[in-house]
N, C-alpha and C positions, 0 to 999 in steps of 0.2 A: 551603202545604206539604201532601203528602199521602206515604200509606205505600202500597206495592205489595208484595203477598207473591210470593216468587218460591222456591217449594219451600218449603227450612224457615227462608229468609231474608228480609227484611226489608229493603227498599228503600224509603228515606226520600228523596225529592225534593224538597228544599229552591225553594219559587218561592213568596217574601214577599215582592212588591212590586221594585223598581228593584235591581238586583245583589243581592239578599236584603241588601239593609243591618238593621244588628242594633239593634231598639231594645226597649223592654220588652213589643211583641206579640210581636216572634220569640223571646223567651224565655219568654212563654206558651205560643205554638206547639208548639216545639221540646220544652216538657216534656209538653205533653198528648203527641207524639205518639211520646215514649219510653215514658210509661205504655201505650201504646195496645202498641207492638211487646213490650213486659215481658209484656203480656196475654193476649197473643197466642201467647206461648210460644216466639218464635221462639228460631233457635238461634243465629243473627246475625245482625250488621244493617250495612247499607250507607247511608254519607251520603254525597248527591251535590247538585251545584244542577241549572244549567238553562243552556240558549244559551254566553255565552262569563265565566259566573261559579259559581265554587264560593260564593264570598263574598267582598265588597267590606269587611267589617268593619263596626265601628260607626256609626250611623246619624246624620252628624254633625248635617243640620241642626235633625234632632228632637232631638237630644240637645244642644248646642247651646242649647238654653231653657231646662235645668233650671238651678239653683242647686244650690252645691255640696255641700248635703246629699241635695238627691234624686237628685245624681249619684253619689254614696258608696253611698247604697242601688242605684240599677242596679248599679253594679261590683261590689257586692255577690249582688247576684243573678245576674250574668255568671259570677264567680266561680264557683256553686254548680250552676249546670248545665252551664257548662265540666267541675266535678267531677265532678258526674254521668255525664257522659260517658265521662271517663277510666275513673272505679270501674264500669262498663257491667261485672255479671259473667257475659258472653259475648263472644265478638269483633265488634268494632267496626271497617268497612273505610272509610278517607275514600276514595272517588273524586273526586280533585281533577281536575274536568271544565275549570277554565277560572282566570280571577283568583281568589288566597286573597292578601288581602292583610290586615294588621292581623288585626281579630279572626276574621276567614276563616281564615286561616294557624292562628290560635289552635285554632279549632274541630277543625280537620285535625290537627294535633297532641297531640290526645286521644283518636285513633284508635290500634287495635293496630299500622297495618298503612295506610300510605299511599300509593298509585297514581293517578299522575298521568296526564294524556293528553298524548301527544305533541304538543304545538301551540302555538300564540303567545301566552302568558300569564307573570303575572308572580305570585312566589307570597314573602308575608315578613313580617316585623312593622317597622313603618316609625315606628310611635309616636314613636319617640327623636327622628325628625324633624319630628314635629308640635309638640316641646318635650312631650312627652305619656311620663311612664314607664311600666312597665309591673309588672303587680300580679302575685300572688306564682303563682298559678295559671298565668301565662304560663311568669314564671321557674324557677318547681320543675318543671312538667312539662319543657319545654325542657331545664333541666337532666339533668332525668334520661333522658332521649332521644336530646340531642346528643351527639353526640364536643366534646371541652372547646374542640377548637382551633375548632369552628362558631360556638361562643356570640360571639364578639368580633365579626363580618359579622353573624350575624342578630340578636343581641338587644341586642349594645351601639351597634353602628354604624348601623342599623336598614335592611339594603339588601335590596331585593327583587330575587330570583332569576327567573333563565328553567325548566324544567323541567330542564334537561338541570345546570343549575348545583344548582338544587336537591339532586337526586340525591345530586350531587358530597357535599353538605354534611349530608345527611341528613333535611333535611327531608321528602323523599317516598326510599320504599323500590323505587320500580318504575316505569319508564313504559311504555304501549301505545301503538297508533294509536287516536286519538282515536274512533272507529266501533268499537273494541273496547274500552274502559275499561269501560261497566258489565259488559258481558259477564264479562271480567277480575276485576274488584272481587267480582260473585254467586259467580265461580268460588271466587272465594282466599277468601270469606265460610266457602264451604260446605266448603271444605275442612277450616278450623276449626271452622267448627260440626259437623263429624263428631267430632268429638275428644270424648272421655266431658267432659259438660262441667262435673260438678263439681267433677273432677281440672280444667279448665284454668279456674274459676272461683274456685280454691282459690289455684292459681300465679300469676296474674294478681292476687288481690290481695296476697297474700305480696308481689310485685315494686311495687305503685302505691301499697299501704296506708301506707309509710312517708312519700313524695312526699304525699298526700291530707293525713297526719297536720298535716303540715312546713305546706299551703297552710293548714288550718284555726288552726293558731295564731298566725298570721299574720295572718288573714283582717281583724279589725277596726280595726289599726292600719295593714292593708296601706289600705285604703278610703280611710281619711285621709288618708295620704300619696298615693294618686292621684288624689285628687282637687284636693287642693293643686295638682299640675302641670296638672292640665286646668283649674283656675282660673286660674294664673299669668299675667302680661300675656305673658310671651312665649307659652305654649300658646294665650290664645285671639288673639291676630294671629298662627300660626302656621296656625290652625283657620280664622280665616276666609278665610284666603286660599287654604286646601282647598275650603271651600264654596262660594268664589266659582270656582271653577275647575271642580267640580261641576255649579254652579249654569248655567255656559256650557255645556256638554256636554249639556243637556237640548233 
């Protein structure tokens, strides 16, 4: 991963490895290199990936080995830099470049401000169909983002979207031609980052502080209960026949 300053904003290019699959490096990563953009003073920041992935999600076959308490502790710390993200207090642009699927999608949805590229990708939370539920940080941001009638296609039925469906649904705010999405994203960054921003760091969390509140008391009975389903016989033959399907594609 690395950061590009562009003006007074912050472009963060996500490229960990095979579709940035998410496992306990890329949540090192990702928080060194929030502290790095916080330090830096930018005034926004943009998250994008690389080639044809925003992000594939969680990184099943390395995660996949743990036991279900050190799997409690990752979702644990998924949790808390997914939060991080959200409580960002300056604007946050997801430039959805390519595939958000599962925790990709996640990541994207703790942006202010979501811009897709026009192009042949698939963007959603599909956990429900790995037998896999999903922990409170998914559900309260979604909640609070979605229009009601969304939440039943994305987070219960768990169906992954084309762009243009997406839209439909809420999950992305905008789409470009794919040769103009960062462009687009640095744009709408900088637009907000003009904005006095301890006026829109103040309203921003007035609006997410309740949502943050709502994931953190949640947070350590949510752990247990996700972990239970990615335990489950049905989540892990659910799982490996994801990995084995993976595993061909190399």
């Amino acid at each position: 991963m690395q950061l590009e300053r562009i003006g007074e904003a912050m472009l963060l290019r996500m490229r960990a490895g095979k579709a940035n699959a998410m496992g306990p490096a890329w949540l090192q990563q990702m928080e060194s290199l929030l502290d790095q953009a916080v330090a830096a003073r930018a005034r926004a920041v943009v998250i994008t990936g690389y080639e044809g992935f925003f992000s594939a999600g969680l990184d099943l076959p390395t995660l996949d080995a743990l036991d279900e308490q050190a799997m409690g502790s990752f979702i644990s710390g998924f949790s808390r830099t997914m939060l991080r993200i959200f409580e960002l207090p300056l604007p946050v642009i997801a430039a959805v470049n390519g595939h958000a699927i599962a925790g990709g999608c996640v990541l994207a949805m703790q942006a202010d401000v979501r811009i897709g590229a026009a192009s042949d990708f698939r963007i959603g939370t599909n956990e429900v169909q790995l037998g896999i539920g999903l922990p409170a940080v998914v559900l309260e941001t979604m909640r609070a983002q979605l229009p009601p009638p969304s939440l039943l296609p994305v987070a219960q039925e768990g169906r992954l979207f084309s762009p243009e469906e997406a839209l439909s649904v809420g999950l992305l705010h905008e789409l470009v031609p794919a040769d103009r999405l960062e462009q687009r994203a640095v744009a709408r960054a900088m637009e907000l980052g003009a904005l006095p921003g301890t006026a829109y760091a103040s309203v921003k969390r007035g609006l997410r502080a309740p949502v943050a509140q709502r994931v953190r008391e949640l947070q350590a009975q949510d752990a247990s209960q996700w972990a239970e389903t990615w335990s489950s016989d049905e989540g892990r033959e659910r799982r490996r026949r994801a990995i084995e399907r993976l595993t061909r594609k190399k």
